[in-house]
Steps between C-alpha positions, in 0.01 A plus 500: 500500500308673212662722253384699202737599209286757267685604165379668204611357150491612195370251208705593158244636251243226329292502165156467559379149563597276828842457578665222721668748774580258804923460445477920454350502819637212730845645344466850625371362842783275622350500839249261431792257564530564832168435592370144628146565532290794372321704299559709163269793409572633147355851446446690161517857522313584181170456402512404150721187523425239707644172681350149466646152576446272279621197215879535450570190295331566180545826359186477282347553800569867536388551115157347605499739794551809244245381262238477795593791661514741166131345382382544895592846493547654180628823378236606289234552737415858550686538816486856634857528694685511192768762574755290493420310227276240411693186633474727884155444582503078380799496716347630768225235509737230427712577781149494688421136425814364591723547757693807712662303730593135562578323818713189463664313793872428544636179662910368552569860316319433138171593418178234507365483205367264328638268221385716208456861647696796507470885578389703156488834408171605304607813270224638361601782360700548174752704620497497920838511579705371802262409738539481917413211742508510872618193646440414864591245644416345878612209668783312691 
């Protein structure tokens, strides 16, 4: 019989750069356990932070992924939504080229993923605080 489990959690706050965020997650979401075959949507609710899966063996990984990202989309263009400070509007597009949601299958109560990957939080702001997932989960 299908069943969905939907939970909200709340990440701690992050620096700005990429941050490994799966155990934060899976942790807060003990029900993935108790699936045997389904699927995992994680939702962002904010739209200048962002959610990618990606390398989680080699943390010079993520410092490659802020160096492209910062010289993609730098602060020093002249932006015009700059009321909330000129890291806002780069975040904005950031958060635009990645991801707001991921969708990662569960099997015998763990999450699929491959080898290498895990679940990361893109914070590209300086200072963006606490930020919210949705997590929904459907399966058996």
């Amino acid at each position: 019989m299908t069943r969905w489990v939907q939970k909200e959690v709340t990440l701690r706050q992050y620096a700005r750069g990429c941050h490994l965020v799966t155990r934060e997650v899976v942790a807060q979401v003990p029900e993935i356990g108790e699936f045997q075959v389904g699927l995992m949507n994680v939702f962002i609710m904010h739209t200048s932070a962002s959610l990618t899966l990606n390398e989680n063996a080699d943390p010079d990984v993520l410092v490659d992924m802020n160096m492209a990202m910062n010289r993609l989309v730098p602060e020093s263009w002249p932006y015009v939504h700059t009321c909330e400070g000129p890291d806002d509007m780069p975040a904005h597009i950031k958060a635009s080229l990645t991801d707001s949601s991921l969708t990662i299958p569960i099997g015998n109560g763990k999450l699929l993923t491959g080898t290498w990957q895990g679940i990361y939080l893109c914070e590209h702001r300086n200072h963006g605080g606490r930020r919210r997932l949705i997590v929904t989960i459907q399966g058996e």
